[in-house]
C-alpha positions as CSV (number, residue, x, y, z in Angstrom):
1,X,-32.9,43.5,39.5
2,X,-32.5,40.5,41.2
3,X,-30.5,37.5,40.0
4,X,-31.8,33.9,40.1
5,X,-30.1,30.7,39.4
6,X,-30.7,30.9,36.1
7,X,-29.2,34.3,34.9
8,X,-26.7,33.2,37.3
9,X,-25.5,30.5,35.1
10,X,-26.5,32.3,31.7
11,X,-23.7,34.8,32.6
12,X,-21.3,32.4,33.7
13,X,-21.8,30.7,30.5
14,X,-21.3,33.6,28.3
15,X,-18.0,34.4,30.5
16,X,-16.8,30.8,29.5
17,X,-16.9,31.1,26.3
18,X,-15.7,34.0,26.1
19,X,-12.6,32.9,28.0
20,X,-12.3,30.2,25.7
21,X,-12.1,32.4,22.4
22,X,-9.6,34.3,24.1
23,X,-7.4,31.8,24.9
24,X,-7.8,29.8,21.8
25,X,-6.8,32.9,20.1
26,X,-4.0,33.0,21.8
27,X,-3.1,29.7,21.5
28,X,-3.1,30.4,17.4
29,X,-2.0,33.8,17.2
30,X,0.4,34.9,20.1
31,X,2.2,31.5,20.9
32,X,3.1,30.1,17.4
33,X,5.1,27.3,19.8
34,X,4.4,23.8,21.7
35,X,2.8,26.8,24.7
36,X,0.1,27.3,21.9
37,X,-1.2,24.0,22.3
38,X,-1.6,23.8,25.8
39,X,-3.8,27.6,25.0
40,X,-6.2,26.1,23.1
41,X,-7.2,22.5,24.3
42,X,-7.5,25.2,27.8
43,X,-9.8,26.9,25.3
44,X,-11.3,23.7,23.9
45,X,-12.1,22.8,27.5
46,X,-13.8,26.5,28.7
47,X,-16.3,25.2,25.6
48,X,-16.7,22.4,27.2
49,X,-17.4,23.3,30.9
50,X,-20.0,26.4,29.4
51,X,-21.6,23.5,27.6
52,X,-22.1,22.1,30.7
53,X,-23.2,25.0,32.7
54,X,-25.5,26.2,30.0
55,X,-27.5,22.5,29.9
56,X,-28.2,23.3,33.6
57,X,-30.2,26.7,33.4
58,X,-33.7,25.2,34.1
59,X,-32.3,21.9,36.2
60,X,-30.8,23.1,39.3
């Protein structure tokens, strides 16, 4: 099975958000403090960047 560009970046997507959802949890759940800010807008941004990545399958 090889992997093209495309699958390339449809993984990498999934992995952002996933990453994001993770830290955003954290950000509400383990660090109730100013630290659980800085979590999610990280978060906030991994949503960002795998909206990115996934509005390039088919361009690059």
């Amino acid at each position: 099975m090889g992997m093209n560009k495309n699958t390339v970046l449809a993984w990498a997507t999934f992995i952002m958000i996933l990453m994001g959802i993770i830290l955003i949890c954290l950000g509400i759940y383990r660090y109730a403090d100013v630290a659980g800010w800085g979590f999610s807008a990280v978060g906030v941004g991994f949503f960002a960047i795998a909206w990115v990545f996934n509005a390039l399958k088919g361009r690059v």
